[in-house]
C-alpha positions as CSV (number, residue, x, y, z in Angstrom):
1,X,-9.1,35.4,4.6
2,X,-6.3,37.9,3.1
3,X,-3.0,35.9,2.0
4,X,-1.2,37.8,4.9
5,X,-3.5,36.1,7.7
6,X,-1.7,33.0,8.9
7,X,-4.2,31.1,11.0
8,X,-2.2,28.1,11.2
9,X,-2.6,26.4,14.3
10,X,0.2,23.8,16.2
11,X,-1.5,21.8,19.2
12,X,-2.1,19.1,17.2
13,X,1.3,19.2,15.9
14,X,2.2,18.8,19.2
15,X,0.4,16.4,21.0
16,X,1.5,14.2,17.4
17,X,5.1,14.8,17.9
18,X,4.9,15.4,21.9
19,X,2.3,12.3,23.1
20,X,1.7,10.1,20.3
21,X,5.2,9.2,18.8
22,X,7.2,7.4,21.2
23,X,9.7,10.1,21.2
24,X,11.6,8.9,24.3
25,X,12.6,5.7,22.6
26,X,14.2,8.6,19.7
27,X,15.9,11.1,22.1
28,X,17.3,8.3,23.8
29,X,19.6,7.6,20.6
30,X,23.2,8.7,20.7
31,X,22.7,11.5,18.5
32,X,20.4,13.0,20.6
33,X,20.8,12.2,24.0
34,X,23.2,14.5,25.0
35,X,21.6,17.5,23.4
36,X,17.3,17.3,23.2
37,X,14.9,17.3,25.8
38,X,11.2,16.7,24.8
39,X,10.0,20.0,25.9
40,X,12.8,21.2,23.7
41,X,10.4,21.2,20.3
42,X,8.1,23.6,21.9
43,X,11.1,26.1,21.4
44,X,11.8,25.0,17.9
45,X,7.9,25.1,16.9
46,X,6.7,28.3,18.6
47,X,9.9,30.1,17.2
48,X,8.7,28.6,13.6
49,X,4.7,29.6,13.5
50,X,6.1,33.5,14.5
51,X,8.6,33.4,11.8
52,X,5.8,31.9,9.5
53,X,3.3,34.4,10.9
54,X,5.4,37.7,10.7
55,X,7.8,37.2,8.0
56,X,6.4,34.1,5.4
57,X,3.2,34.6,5.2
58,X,2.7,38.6,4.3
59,X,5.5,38.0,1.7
60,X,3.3,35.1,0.3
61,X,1.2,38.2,-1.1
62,X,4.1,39.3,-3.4
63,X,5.0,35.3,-4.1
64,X,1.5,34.8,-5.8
65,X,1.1,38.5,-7.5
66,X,4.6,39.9,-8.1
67,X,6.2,36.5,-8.6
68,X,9.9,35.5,-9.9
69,X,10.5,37.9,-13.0
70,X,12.8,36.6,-16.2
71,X,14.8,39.6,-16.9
72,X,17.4,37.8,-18.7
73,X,21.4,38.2,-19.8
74,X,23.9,35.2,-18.5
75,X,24.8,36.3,-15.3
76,X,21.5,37.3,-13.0
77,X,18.5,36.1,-15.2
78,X,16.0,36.2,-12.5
79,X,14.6,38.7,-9.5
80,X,13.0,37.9,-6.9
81,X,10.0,40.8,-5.0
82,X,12.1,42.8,-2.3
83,X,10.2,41.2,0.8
84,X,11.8,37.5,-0.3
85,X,15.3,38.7,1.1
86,X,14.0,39.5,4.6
87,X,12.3,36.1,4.7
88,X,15.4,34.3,2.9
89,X,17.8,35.7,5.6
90,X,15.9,35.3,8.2
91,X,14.6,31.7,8.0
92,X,18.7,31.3,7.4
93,X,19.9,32.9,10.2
94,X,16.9,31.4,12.7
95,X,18.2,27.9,11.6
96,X,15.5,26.8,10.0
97,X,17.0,26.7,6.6
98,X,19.1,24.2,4.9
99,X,21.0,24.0,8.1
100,X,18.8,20.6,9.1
101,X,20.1,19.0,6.4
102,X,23.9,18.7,7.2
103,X,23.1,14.8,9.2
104,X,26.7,14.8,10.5
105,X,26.6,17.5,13.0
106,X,26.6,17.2,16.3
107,X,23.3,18.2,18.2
108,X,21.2,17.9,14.7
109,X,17.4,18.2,15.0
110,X,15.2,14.6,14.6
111,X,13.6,15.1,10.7
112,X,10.7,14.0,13.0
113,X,11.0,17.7,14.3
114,X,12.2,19.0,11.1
115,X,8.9,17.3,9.3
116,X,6.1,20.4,11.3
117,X,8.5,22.6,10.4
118,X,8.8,22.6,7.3
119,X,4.7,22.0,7.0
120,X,4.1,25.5,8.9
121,X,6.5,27.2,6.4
122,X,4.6,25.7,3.1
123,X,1.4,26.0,5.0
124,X,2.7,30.2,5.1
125,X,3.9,30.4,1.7
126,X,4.3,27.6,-0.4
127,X,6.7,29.1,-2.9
128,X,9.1,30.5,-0.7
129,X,9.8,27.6,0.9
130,X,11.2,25.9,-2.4
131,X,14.6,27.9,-1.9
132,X,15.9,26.7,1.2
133,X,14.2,23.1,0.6
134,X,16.1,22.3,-2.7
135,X,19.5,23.5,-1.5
136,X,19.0,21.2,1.7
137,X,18.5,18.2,-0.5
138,X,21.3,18.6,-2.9
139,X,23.3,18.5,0.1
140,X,22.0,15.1,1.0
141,X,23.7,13.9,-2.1
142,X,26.8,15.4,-1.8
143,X,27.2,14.3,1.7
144,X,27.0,11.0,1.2
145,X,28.7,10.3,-2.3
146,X,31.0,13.3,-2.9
147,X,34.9,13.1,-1.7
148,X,35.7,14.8,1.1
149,X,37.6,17.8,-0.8
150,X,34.0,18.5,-2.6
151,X,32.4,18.5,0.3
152,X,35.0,21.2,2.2
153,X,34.1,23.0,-1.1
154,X,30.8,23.0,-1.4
155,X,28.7,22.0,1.5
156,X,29.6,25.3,4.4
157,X,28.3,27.8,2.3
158,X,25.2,25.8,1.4
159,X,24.2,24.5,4.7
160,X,24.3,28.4,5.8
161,X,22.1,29.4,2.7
162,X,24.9,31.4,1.4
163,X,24.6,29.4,-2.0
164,X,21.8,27.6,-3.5
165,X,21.1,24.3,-4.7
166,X,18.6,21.7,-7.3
167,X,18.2,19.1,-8.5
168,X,18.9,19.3,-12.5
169,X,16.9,16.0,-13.9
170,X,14.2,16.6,-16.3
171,X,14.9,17.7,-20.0
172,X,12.4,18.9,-22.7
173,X,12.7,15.9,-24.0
174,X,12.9,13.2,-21.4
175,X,10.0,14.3,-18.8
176,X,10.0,11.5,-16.5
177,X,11.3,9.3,-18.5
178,X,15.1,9.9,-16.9
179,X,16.6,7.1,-19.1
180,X,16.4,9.4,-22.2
181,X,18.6,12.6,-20.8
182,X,20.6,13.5,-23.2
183,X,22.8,16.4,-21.3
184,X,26.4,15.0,-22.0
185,X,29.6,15.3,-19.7
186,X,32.9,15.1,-20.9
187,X,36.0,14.2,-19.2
188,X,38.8,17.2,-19.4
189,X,42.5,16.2,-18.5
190,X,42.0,17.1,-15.1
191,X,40.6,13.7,-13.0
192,X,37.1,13.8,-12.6
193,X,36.4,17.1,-14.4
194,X,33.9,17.2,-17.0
195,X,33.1,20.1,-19.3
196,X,29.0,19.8,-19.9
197,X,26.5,20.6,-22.8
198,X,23.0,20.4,-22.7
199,X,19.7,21.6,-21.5
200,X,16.9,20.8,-18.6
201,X,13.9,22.2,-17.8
202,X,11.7,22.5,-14.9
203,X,14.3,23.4,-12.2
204,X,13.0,24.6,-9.5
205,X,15.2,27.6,-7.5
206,X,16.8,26.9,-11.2
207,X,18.2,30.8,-10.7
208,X,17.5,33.8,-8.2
209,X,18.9,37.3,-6.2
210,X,18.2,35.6,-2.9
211,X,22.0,33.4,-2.9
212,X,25.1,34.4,-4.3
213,X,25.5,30.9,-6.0
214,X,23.5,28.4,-7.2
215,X,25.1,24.6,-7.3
216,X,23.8,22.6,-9.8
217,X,23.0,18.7,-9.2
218,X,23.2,17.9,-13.1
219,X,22.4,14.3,-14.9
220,X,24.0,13.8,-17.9
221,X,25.8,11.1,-19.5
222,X,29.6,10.4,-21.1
223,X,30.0,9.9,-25.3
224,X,30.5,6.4,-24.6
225,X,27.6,6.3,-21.9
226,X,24.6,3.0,-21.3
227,X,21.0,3.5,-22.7
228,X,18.9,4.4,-20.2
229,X,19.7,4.9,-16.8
230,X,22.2,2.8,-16.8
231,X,24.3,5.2,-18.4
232,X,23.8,8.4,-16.0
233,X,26.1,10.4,-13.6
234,X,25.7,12.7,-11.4
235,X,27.9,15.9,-11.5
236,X,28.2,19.1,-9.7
237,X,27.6,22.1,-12.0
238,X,27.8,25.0,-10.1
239,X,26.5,28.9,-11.3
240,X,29.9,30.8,-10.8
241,X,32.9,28.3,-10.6
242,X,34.0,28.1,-6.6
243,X,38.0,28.1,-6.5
244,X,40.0,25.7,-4.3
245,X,40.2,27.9,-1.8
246,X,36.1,27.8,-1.9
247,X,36.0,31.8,-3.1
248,X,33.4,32.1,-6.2
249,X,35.1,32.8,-9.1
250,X,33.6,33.3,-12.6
251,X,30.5,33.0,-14.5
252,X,30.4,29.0,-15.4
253,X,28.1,29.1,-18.5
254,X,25.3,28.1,-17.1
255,X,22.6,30.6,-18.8
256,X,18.5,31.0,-17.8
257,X,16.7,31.0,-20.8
258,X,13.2,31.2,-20.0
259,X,11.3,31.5,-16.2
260,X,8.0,28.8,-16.5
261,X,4.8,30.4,-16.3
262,X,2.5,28.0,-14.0
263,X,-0.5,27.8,-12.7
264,X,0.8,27.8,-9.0
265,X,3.5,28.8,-6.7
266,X,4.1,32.1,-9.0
267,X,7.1,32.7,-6.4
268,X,9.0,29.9,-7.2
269,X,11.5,29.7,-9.7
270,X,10.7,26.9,-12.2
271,X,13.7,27.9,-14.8
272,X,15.0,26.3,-18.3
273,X,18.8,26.0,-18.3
274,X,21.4,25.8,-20.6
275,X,24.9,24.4,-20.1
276,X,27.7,25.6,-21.9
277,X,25.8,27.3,-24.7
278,X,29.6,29.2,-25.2
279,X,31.5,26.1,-24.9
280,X,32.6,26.7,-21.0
281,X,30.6,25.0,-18.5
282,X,32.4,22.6,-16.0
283,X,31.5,20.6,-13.5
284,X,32.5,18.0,-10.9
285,X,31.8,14.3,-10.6
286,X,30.3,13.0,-7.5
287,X,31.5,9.5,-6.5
288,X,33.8,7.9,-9.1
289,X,33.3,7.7,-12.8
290,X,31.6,6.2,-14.6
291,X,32.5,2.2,-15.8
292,X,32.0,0.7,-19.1
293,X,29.4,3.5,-20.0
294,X,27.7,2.8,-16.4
295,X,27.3,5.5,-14.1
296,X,25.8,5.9,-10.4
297,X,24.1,9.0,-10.6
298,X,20.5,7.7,-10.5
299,X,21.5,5.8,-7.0
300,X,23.1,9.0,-6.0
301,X,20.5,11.4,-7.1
302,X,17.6,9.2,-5.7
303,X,19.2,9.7,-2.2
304,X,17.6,13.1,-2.7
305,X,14.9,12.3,-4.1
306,X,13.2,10.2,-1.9
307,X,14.1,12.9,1.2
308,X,11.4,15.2,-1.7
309,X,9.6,12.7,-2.1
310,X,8.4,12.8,2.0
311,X,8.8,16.7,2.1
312,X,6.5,16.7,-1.1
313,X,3.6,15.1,1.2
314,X,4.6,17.8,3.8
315,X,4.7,20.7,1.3
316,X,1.1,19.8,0.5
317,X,-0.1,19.1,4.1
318,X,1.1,22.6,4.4
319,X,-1.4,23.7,2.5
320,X,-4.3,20.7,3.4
321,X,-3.8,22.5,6.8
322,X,-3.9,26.3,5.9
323,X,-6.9,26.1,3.6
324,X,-9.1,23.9,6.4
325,X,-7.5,26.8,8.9
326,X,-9.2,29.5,7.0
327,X,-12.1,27.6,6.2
328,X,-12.9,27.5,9.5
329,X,-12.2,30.6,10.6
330,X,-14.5,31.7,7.4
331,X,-17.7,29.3,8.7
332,X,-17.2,30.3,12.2
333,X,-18.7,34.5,11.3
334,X,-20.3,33.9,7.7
335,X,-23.8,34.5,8.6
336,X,-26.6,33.1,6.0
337,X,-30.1,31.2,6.7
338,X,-31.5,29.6,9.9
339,X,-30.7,26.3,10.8
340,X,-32.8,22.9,9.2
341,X,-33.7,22.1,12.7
342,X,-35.9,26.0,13.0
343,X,-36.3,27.0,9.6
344,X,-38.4,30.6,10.9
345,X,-35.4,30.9,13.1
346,X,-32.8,33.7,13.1
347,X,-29.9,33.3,10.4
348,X,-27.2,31.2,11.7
349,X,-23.0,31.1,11.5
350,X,-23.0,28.9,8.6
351,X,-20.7,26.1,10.5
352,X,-23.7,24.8,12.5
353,X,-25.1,23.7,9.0
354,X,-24.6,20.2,8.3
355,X,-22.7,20.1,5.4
356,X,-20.6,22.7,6.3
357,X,-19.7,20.9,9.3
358,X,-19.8,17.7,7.1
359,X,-16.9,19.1,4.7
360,X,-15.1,20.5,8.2
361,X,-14.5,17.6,9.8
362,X,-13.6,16.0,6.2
363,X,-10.7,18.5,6.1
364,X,-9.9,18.3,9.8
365,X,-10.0,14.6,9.3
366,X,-8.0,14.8,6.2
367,X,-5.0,17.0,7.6
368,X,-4.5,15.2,10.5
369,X,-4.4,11.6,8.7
370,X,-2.1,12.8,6.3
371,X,0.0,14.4,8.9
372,X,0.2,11.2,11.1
373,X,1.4,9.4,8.2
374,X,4.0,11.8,7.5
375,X,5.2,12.1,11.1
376,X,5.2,8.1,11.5
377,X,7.1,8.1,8.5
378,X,9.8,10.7,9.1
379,X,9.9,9.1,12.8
380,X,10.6,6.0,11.1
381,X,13.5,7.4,8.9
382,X,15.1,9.2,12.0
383,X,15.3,5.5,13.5
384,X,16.5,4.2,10.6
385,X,19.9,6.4,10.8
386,X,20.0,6.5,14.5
387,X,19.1,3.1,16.5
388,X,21.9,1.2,17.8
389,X,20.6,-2.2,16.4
390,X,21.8,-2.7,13.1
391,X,18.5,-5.0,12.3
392,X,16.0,-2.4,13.6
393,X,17.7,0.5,11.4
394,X,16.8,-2.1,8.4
395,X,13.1,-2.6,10.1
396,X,12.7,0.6,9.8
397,X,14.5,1.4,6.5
398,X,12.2,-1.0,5.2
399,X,8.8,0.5,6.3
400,X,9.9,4.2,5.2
401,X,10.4,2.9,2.5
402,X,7.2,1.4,2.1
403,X,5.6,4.4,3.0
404,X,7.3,6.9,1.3
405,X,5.0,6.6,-2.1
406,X,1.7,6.8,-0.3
407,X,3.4,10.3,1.8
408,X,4.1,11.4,-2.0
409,X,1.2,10.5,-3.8
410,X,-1.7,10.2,-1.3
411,X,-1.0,13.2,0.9
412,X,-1.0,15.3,-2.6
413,X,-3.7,13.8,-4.6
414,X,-5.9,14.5,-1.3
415,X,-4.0,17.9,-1.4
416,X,-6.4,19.3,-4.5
417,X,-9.5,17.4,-3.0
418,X,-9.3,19.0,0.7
419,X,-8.6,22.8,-0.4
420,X,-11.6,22.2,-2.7
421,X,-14.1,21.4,0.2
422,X,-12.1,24.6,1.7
423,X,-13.5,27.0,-1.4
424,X,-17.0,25.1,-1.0
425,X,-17.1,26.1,2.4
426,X,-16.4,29.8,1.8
427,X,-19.2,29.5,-1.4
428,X,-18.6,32.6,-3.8
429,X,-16.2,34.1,-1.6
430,X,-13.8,30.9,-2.0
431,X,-13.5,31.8,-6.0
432,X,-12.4,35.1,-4.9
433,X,-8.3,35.3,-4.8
434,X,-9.0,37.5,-1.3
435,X,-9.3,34.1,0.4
436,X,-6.3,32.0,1.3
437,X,-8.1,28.7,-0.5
438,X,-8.3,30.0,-4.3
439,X,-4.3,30.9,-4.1
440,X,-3.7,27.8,-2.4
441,X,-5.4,25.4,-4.8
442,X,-3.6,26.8,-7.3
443,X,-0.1,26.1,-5.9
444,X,-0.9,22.6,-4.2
445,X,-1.8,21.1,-7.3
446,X,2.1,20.6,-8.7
447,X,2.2,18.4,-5.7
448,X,0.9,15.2,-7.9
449,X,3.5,16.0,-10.8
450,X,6.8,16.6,-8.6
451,X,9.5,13.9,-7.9
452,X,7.6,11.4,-10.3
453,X,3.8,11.8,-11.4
454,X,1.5,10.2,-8.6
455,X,1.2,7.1,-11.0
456,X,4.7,6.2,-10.8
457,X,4.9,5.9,-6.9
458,X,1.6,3.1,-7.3
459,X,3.8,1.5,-9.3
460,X,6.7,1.5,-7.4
461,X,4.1,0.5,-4.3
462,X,2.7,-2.2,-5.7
463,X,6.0,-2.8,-7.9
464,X,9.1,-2.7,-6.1
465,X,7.9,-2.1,-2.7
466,X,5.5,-5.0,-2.5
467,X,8.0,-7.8,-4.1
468,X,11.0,-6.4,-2.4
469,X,13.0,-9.3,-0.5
470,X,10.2,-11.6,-1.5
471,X,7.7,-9.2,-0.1
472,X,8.8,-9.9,3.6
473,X,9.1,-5.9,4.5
474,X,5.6,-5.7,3.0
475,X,4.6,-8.9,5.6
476,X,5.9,-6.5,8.6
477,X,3.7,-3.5,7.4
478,X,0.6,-5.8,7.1
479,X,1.0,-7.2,10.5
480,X,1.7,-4.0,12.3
481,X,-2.2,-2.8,11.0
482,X,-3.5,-6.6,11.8
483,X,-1.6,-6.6,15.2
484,X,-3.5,-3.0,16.2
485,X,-6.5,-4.1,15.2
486,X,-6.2,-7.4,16.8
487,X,-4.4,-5.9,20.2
488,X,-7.0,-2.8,20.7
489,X,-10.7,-3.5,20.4
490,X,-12.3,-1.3,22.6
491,X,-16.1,-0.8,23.1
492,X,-16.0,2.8,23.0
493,X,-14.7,2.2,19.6
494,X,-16.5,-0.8,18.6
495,X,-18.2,0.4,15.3
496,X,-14.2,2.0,14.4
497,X,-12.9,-1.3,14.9
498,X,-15.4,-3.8,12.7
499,X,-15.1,-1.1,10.1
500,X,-11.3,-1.3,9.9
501,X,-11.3,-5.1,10.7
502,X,-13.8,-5.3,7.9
503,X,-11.5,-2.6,5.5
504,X,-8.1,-4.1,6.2
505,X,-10.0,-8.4,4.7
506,X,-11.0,-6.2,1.9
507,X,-7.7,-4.9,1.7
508,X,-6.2,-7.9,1.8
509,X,-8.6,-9.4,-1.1
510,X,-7.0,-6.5,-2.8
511,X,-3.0,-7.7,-2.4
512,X,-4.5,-11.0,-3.4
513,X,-6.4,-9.5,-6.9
514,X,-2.5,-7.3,-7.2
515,X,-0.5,-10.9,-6.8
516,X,-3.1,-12.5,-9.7
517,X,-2.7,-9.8,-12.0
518,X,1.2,-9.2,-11.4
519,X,1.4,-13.1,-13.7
520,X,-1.9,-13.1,-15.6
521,X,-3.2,-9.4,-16.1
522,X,-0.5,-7.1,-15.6
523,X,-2.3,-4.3,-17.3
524,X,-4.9,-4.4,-14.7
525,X,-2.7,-3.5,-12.2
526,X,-1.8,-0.4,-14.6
527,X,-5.5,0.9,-14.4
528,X,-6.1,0.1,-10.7
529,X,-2.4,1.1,-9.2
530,X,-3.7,4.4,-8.3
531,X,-6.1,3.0,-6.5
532,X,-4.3,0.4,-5.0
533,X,-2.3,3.2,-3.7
534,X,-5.1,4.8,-1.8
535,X,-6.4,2.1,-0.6
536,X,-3.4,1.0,1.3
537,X,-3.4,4.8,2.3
538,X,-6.7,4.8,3.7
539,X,-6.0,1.8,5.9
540,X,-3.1,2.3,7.4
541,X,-4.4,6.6,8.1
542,X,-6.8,4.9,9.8
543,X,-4.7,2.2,11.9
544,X,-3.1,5.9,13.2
545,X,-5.9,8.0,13.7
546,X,-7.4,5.6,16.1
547,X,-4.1,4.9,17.3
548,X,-4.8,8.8,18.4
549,X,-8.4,8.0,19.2
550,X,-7.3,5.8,22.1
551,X,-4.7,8.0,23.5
552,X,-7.0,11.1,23.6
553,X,-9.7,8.7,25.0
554,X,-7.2,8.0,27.7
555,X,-5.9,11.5,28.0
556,X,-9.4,13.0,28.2
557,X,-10.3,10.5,30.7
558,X,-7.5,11.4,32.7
559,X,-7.6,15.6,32.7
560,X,-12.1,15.7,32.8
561,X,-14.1,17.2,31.4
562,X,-13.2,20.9,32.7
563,X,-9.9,20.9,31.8
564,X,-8.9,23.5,29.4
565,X,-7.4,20.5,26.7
566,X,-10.6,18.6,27.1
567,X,-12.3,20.0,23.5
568,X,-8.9,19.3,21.9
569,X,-9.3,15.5,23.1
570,X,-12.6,15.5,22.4
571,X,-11.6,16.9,18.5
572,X,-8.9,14.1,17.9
573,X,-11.7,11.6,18.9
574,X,-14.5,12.9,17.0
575,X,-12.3,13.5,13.5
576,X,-10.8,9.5,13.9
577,X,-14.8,8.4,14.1
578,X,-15.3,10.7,10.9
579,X,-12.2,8.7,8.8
580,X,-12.8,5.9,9.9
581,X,-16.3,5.1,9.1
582,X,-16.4,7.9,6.5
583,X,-13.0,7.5,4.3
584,X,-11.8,4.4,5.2
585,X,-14.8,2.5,3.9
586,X,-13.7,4.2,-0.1
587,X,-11.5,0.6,0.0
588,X,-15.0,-1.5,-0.3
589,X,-15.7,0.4,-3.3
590,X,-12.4,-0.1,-4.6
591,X,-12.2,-4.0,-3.4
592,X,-15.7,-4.2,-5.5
593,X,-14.1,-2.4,-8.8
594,X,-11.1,-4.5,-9.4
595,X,-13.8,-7.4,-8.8
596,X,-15.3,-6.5,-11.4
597,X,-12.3,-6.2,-13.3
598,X,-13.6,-3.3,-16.0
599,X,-10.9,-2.9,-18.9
600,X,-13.3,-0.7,-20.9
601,X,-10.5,2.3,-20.4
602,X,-7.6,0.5,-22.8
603,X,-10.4,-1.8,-24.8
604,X,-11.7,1.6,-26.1
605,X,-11.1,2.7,-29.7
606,X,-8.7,5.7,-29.4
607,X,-11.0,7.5,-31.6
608,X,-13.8,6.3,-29.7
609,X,-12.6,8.6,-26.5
610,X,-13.6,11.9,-29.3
C-alpha cells in the first residue's frame, strides 16, 4: 500500500461516538445545547477523512523521505517540503487546527468529537499533525493561568495557526527528570519580565516555514529558585518578540542549533534550542512569580500535558488503525497457497488463512479497544468541564484521571505490537517502505517515550492514581467494571462474561499483591508496574468492548440479517469475543507472575547481565 493511499475507514468511529457514548446526556450541556445536533459529527468527520485523504496523506510521502531540513542561521533555521504549506493552511482554515483548543468560545466542538479527528489526521500522516497539535496545547496553558493582557496577546493568532506553539521541558541534561532544568529566568525591571539563558532539547514544532512565529512554553527557574520541581516556572518565550499592540517585532534570541535525526516521524521537527546565546532573549511569566524560590510552572505546564498525554494514545491509535487498514486491504488480493482445509486446491487470498485472519482480528480487536478507551476517556473529560453538577464534574475529573495513564501508555505500547502483526500480514512486502506499515512502525514507536516514558505513567497509576483521596476514585472505577459485569450477563455472551468475571478476581488479587508491596516490597511494584498497567488496561478494554458487543447484539437484532449494517454488527460482535477470551485472559499470566514474585531482574550481578 503506497504512503499516499489512505484507506482509513470511519463507521466504527461512528457508531462509537454516534450509538455507544450516551452523547444526548453531552449535547444536552449548556455549552452545547444551543449549537450541536448529533447528526452534526457526520459533517465534522466526513469533512476530516477528505481532508486526510486528499491533502494529509500524499504529503505524508515528503514527511517520511524529504523531511524537516536544518539549514541553520538565527532567524529561519528550519524548512519544511513545499506540499506541508497546502496541508498547514488548509487544515487551519477548515477548522480543524488549533482552533478546538480555545475552550471559551461559544459553540466549541465536544474533545469527544475532537478525539476521531485528530486520530484520522495522525492515522494520514503522523508527522504533520505535530504542528497544529502542540500549538493547541500551549494554548491550554495560557488560557487558564496567563493574565488577561497575555492572553489578548498571544492566544488570536495561535488559535488561527498564524503562530506556533511547544512545549519547552526537556534539557540535555535533565531527560525526564524535570526537577534538574537548569534554563534560568531572570527578573528585568519591568514586572514579570524575565530575560532567559539556557538550552532544551527535543522540542517538537521546536522551529519551522509553516507559522510566522513560534511561542515558546519554557521551564526554567530564578537565581534564587527550589531544587527540584519545586523551584520551576513557566514563562512565555516567544521566537520574534510580539509588541503590545500584538504586531511581531524582532528576532528574540532564541537560536536552532541542531534538527534531531530520529528513527520516525522524519516530518516533524524535533529541534535543540538555545535561549539567549547573545544575551537577548525575553520572556513573560505565566501566573504570578515565583515565592521563596517556589514556582508554579509544573502545575501550569502539566495542564498541557495531560491534554498530550490522551492525544498521545490518539496519535498512536492513528496509526494502530491505518496499518490494520492496509493490512487488510493487502490480505484481501495477496494470492499464495490453497487453503489447510483443500490442500490440492487452487491458491487462495491469503486472508482466508488462519493466521492471517488470526492476526486480523487481533488488530481489528486491538484498534477498536484502544479507541473505546480513548473516546470514554475524552467523553469523560468533556463532562468534567461541562455538567451542571459540581460533584459529577469531580466524578468525572476523577476517572479521566484515572484513565489517562493507561490512554498514554497502553494505547502506545500496543501501538509497536499491532503495526507489527500489520508487516506480518503483508510477509516480505511489509519490510518494504512501499507499504504503509514499515513507515508507520517507524513513527509510532516515539509514542512510549513522549509526555513521560511508559514506565512513569504505571507509576503514577498505581502511585498517585490508586492512593489518591484514600483510593476512593479508584473504588468508583472498580465498581463501574464489577457493576457491568454484575448487571449484564447474557447467554449469548456467557463464555465473555465468566472470562471477564474470572479476569476482573484476578485483577483484583492483583490491587491486593500492589497494596502488600506498596509497605513491604516496594521494589516489586517497580518491576511489575508495567504490568500492572496493562492489566488494568485489559480489563477495563474489555468491560467496553462488550459493552459494544451488547449494543450491536441489540442493533443487529433489530435491523436482520439483510440489512446493509448487518456485517458491521456482526464485526463489532465477533472482534469483542476475540479480546475478550484472547487478550483479556494475558491478566492470569500476569496475576500468576507477581505470585511468584521473581526478583531475579535487580538480584542480578550488573556484570552478570554481559
Amino acid at each position: 500500500m503506497p504512503h499516499n493511499n489512505y484507506l482509513y475507514q470511519t463507521r466504527d468511529i461512528k457508531f462509537a461516538v454516534k450509538e455507544w457514548l450516551d452523547m444526548e446526556k453531552l449535547l444536552s450541556c449548556d455549552a452545547y445545547k444551543d449549537y450541536y445536533g448529533i447528526d452534526d459529527f457526520d459533517g465534522f468527520i466526513d469533512v476530516s477523512f477528505k481532508i486526510c485523504r486528499d491533502v494529509l496523506c500524499p504529503a505524508n510521502k515528503d514527511a517520511d523521505e524529504i523531511g524537516m531540513k536544518f539549514v541553520g542561521g538565527d532567524e529561519h533555521a528550519v524548512v519544511s517540503p513545499d506540499s506541508f504549506k497546502a496541508v498547514y493552511n488548509t487544515v487551519c482554515e477548515a477548522g480543524l487546527g488549533p482552533q478546538f483548543a480555545n475552550r471559551s468560545e461559544e459553540g466549541r466542538m465536544p474533545l469527544s468529537w475532537y478525539a476521531p479527528i485528530l486520530e484520522m489526521q495522525s492515522g494520514a500522516s503522523p508527522a504533520i499533525v505535530m504542528f497544529w497539535c502542540l500549538t493547541a496545547g500551549a494554548t491550554t496553558v495560557i488560557q487558564n493561568n496567563a493574565s488577561e493582557e497575555l492572553k489578548e496577546r498571544f492566544l488570536p493568532k495561535m488559535f488561527s495557526g498564524e503562530w506556533g506553539g511547544t512545549m519547552g521541558l526537556t534539557e540535555p541534561g535533565a531527560g525526564s527528570d524535570v526537577g534538574a532544568v537548569a534554563t534560568k529566568c531572570f527578573p528585568t525591571d519591568t514586572p514579570g519580565l524575565y530575560k532567559i539563558k539556557g538550552q532544551k532539547c527535543f522540542i517538537t514544532s521546536g522551529d519551522h516555514d509553516l507559522a510566522e512565529n513560534i511561542i515558546h512554553l519554557v521551564l526554567a527557574k530564578t537565581p534564587d529558585g527550589k531544587p527540584g520541581t519545586a523551584g520551576i516556572n513557566c514563562l512565555i518565550v516567544p521566537k520574534f518578540w510580539v509588541n503590545e499592540d500584538g504586531s511581531v517585532g524582532a528576532w528574540n534570541d532564541v537560536t536552532s542549533t541542531g534538527i534531531e535525526h530520529k528513527m520516525g516521524i522524519h516530518g516533524s521537527s524535533t529541534l535543540s534550542l538555545s535561549f539567549g546565546e547573545n544575551d537577548n532573549c525575553y520572556g513573560w511569566m505565566i501566573g504570578d512569580g515565583p515565592v521563596d524560590g517556589r514556582g508554579k510552572g509544573m502545575a501550569q505546564m502539566f495542564q498541557m500535558m495531560n491534554e498530550e498525554r490522551l492525544n498521545t494514545g490518539t496519535f498512536a491509535l492513528g496509526c494502530i488503525a491505518s496499518a490494520y487498514y492496509a493490512a487488510l486491504d493487502y490480505c484481501k488480493i495477496r494470492v499464495q497457497s490453497p487453503k489447510f482445509t483443500d490442500p490440492k486446491g487452487p491458491s487462495v487470498r491469503i486472508i482466508e488463512h488462519e493466521d492471517v485472519r488470526r492476526m486480523l482480528m487481533f488488530q481489528k480487536s486491538i484498534t477498536e479497544a484502544c479507541r473505546a478507551l480513548l473516546y470514554q476517556t475524552y467523553f469523560w473529560q468533556d463532562l468534567s468541564h461541562d455538567a451542571t453538577d459540581p460533584a459529577e464534574k469531580k466524578h468525572y475529573d476523577d476517572l479521566t484521571a484515572i484513565n489517562i495513564p493507561l490512554c498514554k501508555a497502553y494505547v502506545s505500547d500496543m501501538a509497536w505490537v499491532s503495526i507489527e502483526q500489520a508487516i506480518q500480514c503483508h510477509g516480505g512486502y511489509g519490510f518494504i517502505e512501499e507499504y504503509a506499515p514499515a513507515s508507520l512502525a517507524r513513527d509510532c514507536k516515539i509514542y512510549s517515550l513522549w509526555e513521560g516514558t511508559n514506565f512513569m505513567h504505571a507509576q503514577d497509576f498505581t502511585g498517585r492514581k490508586s492512593t489518591m483521596r484514600d483510593g476512593e476514585p479508584m473504588k468508583q472505577w472498580l465498581a463501574i467494571i464489577a457493576d457491568f459485569i454484575a448487571e449484564n450477563k447474557s447467554p449469548e455472551f456467557a463464555p465473555e462474561f465468566a472470562m471477564m468475571e474470572d479476569s476482573f478476581a484476578a485483577y483484583q488479587e492483583i490491587i491486593a499483591l500492589v497494596e502488600d508491596w506498596r509497605a513491604n516490597k516496594p521494589q516489586n511494584r517497580q518491576l511489575f508496574g508495567t504490568r500492572v498497567l496493562h492489566a488494568a488496561s485489559m480489563i477495563i478494554c474489555g468491560k467496553l468492548m462488550l459493552d459494544q458487543a451488547l449494543l450491536a447484539a441489540k442493533k443487529l437484532a433489530e435491523l436482520g440479517e439483510d440489512h446493509f449494517d448487518a456485517n458491521f454488527y456482526k464485526g463489532k460482535i465477533a472482534t469483542a469475543r476475540f479480546y475478550v477470551l484472547n487478550v483479556v485472559p494475558g491478566v492470569f499470566g500476569t496475576l500468576k507472575a507477581m505470585k511468584a514474585a521473581d526478583t531475579s531482574a535487580i538480584d542480578c550481578p550488573e556484570d552478570a547481565l554481559m
